[in-house]
C-alpha positions as CSV (number, residue, x, y, z in Angstrom):
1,X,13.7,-30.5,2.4
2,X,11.3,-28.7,4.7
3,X,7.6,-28.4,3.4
4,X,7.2,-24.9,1.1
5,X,5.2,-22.2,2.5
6,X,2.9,-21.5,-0.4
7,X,2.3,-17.3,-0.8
8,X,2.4,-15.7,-3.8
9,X,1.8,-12.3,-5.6
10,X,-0.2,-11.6,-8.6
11,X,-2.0,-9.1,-10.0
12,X,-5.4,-8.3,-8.3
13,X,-9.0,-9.6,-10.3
14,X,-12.4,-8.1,-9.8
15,X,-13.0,-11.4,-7.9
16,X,-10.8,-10.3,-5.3
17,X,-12.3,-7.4,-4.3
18,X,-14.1,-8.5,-1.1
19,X,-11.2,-9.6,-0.1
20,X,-9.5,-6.7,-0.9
21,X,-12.2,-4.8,1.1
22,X,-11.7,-6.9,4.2
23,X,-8.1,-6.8,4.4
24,X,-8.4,-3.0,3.5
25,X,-11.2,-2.6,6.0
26,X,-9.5,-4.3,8.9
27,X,-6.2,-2.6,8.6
28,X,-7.8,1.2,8.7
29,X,-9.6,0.0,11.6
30,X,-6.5,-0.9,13.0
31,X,-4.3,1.7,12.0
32,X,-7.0,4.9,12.3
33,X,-10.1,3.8,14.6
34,X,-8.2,5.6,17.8
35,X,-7.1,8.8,16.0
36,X,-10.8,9.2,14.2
37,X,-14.1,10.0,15.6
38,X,-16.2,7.2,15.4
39,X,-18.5,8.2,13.4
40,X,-15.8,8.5,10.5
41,X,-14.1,5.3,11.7
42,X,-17.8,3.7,11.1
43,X,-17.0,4.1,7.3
44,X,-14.4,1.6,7.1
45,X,-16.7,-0.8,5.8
46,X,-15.6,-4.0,3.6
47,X,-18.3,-3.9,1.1
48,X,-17.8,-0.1,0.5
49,X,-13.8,-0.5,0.2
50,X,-14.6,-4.2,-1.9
51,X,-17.0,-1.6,-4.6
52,X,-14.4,0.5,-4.7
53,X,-11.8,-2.1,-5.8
54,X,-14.3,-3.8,-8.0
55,X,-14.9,-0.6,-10.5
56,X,-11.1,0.1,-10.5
57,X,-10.5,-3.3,-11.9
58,X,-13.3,-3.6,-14.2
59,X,-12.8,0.3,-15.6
60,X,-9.3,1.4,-14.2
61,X,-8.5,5.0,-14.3
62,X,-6.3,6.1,-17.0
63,X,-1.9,6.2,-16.3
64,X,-0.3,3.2,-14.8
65,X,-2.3,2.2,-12.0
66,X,-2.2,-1.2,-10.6
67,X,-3.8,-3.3,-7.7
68,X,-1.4,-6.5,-6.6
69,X,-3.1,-9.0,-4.0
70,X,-0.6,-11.3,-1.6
71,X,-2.0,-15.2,-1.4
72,X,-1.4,-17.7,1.3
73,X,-2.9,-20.5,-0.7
74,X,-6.2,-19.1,-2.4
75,X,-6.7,-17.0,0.1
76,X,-6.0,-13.0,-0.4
77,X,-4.1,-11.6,2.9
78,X,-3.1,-8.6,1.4
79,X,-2.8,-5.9,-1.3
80,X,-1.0,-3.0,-2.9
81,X,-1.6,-0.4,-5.2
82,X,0.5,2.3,-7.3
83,X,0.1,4.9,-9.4
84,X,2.0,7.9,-10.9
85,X,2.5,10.5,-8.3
86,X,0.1,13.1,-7.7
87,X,2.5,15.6,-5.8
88,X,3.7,18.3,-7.8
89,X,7.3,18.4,-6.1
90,X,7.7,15.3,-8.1
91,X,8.6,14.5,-11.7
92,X,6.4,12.4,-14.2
93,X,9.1,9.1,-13.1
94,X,7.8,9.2,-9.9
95,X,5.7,6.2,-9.0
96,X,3.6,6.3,-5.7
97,X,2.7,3.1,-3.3
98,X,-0.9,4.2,-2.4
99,X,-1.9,1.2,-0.7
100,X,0.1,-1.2,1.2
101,X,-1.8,-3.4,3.8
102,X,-1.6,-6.6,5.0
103,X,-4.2,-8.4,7.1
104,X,-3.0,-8.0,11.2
105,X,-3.1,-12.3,11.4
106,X,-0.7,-12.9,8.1
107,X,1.6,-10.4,9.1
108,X,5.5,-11.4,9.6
109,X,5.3,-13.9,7.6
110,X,7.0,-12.0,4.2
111,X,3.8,-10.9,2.6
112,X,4.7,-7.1,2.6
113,X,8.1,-7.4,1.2
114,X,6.4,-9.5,-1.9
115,X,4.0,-7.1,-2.0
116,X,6.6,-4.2,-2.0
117,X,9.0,-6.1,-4.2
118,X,6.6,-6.5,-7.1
119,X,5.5,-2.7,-6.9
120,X,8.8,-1.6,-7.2
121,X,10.0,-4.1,-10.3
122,X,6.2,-3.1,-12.0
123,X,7.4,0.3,-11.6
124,X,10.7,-0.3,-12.8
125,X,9.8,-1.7,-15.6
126,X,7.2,0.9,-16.5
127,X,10.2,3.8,-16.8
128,X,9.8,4.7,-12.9
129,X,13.1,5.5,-11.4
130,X,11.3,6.9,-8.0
131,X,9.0,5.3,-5.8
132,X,7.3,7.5,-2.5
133,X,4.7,6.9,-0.3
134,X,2.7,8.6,2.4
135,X,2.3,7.1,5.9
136,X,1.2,8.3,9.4
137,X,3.9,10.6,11.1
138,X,3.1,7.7,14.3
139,X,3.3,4.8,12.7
140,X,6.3,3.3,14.0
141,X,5.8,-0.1,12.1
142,X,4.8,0.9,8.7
143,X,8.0,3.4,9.3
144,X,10.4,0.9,10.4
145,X,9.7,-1.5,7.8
146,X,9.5,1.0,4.7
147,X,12.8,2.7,6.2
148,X,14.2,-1.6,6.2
149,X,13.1,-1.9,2.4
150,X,15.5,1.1,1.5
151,X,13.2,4.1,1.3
152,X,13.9,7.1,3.1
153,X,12.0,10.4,5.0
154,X,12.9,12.9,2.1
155,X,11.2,15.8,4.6
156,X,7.5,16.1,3.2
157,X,4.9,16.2,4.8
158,X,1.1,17.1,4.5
159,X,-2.0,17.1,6.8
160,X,-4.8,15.5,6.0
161,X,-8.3,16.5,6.9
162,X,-9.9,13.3,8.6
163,X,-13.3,14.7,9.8
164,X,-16.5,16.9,9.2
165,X,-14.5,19.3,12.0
166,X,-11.7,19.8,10.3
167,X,-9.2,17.8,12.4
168,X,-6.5,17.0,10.6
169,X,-3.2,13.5,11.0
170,X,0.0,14.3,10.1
171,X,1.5,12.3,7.1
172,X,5.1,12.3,6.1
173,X,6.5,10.9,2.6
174,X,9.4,8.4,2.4
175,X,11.2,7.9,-1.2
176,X,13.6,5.6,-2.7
177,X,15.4,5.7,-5.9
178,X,15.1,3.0,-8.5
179,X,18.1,1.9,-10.0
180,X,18.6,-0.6,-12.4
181,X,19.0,-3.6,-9.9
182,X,17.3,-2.6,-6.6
183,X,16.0,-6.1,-6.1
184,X,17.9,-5.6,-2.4
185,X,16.3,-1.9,-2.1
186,X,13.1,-3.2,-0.8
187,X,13.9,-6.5,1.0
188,X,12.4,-5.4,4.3
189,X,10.4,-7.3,6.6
């Protein structure tokens, strides 16, 4: 037998928040710094994202909201969070992936799909039986892997206001249904 890679999911602690922060931090920069004047891209800072997480998890906000963290070893190399839907085309079943990043140097290497796996069974099992989430309109990878874990474009979208002038990105929403054994729904990469 091979050696075991050792990566995990758990549930995030207020430790983990700079960590959180960076991971956080370096995927907007990633994913937004060329759409994004610079001055707005400027506020992707760890320490502001890693305050953030830190007073979520000490005083969460009421509903089922929950921050999970992706280990290699000790070390957090990504996170996701969900909550109840906030979109009023959707019912009070409707759970909503509103983070999902994973640090640009632990990527392909499963973390996501734990990630998205646990969301969708701690959904499950909290009465969910939708799950949606809201991604660039461009973003070919975050697309391509949601649409490979089993959720779908249900034709939504929105556009969000990025900048003191007003300029706007273009999200759309994918959904998937949850049955009672999706364990396969979300096996993407």
């Amino acid at each position: 037998m091979g050696p075991l890679a050792d990566a995990s999911v758990r549930e995030a602690r207020a430790t983990d928040a700079p960590a959180v922060g960076q991971v956080q931090a370096q995927v907007f920069i990633d994913t937004y710094a060329d759409k994004l004047l610079p001055e707005v891209a400027a506020a992707f800072d760890p320490q502001a994202f890693a305050r953030g997480w830190r007073d979520a998890l000490t005083d969460p906000p009421p509903g089922a909201h929950r921050l999970l963290v992706a280990l290699a070893g000790a070390q957090v190399v990504g996170a996701a969070a969900y909550g109840p839907s906030q979109d009023p085309d959707t019912g009070q079943a409707t759970g909503e992936l509103t983070l999902l990043a994973v640090h640009p140097l632990a990527r392909r290497q499963g973390h996501g799909s734990r990630l998205l796996n646990a969301c969708v069974d701690q959904l499950r099992d909290l009465g969910a039986d939708t799950v949606t989430a809201w991604l660039l309109a461009d973003a070919e990878e975050t697309r391509a892997f949601l649409l490979g874990a089993g959720l779908e474009p249900d034709g939504a979208y929105r556009d969000r206001v990025v900048s003191p002038d007003g300029a706007t990105l273009r999200e759309v929403r994918v959904r998937a249904t949850l049955g009672q054994d999706t364990d396969d729904d979300a096996q993407g990469g």
